[in-house]
N, C-alpha and C positions, 0 to 999 in steps of 0.2 A: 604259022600254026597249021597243022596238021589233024584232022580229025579221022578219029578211029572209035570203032566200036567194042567194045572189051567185055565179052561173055561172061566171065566168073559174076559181074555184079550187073544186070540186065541195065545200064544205064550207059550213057556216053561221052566219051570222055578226051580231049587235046592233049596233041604232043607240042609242046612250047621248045623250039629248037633256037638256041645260042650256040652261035662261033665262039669259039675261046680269045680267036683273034680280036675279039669286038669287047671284048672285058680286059682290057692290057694293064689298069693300073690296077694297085693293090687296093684303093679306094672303092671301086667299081664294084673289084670282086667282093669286097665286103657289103657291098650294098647287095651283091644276089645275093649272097649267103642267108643274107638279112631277110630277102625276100621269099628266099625258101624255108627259113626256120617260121615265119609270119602264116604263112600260106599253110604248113601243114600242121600248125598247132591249133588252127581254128575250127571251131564249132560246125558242124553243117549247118547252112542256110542258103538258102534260092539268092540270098543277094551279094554272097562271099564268093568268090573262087578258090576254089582247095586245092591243095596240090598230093597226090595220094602217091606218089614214086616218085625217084629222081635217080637220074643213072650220066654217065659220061664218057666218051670213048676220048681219043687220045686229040680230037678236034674240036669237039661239041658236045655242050650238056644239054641234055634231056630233061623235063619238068613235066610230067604226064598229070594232068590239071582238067576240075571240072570242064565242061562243055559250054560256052555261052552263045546259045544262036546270033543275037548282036552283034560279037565281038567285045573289047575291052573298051573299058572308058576310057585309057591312056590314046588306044590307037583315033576315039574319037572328037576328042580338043584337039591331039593334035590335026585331024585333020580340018579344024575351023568348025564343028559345031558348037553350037555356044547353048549352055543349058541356062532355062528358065527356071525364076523362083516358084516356088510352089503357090497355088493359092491360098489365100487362110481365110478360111471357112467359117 
């Protein structure tokens, strides 16, 4: 992930960079597709990541996607955090 600042809309916004080498089956590629028609048809919300562009050169595709200071929940199970239930109040 890449982070960039993009003037037209005063807000901040990630470059999400895939190898094409890394998507080889037809399966896969249909799960990004999947993931890019999901991401840019969603509503705004502080707790969704959108995806507002997508571009691709002859190696790798581009997903130019909200900002999350965090990072993603994907990259954080896997790295072994383990999230807590909520209290109920």
């Amino acid at each position: 992930m890449f982070r960039f600042h993009f003037e037209f809309r005063v807000c901040v916004l990630s470059l999400k960079v895939t190898l094409k080498t890394r998507v080889p089956r037809s399966r896969d590629r249909r799960r990004l597709r999947n993931e890019l028609k999901v991401m840019t048809d969603l509503p705004a919300s502080p707790f969704l990541q959108r995806c507002h562009a997508a571009f691709e050169t002859a190696t790798r595709l581009f997903f130019v996607v909200d900002f999350n200071a965090g990072g993603d929940l994907f990259n954080h199970l896997v790295s072994g955090l383990q999230l807590c239930a909520m209290p109920q109040w």
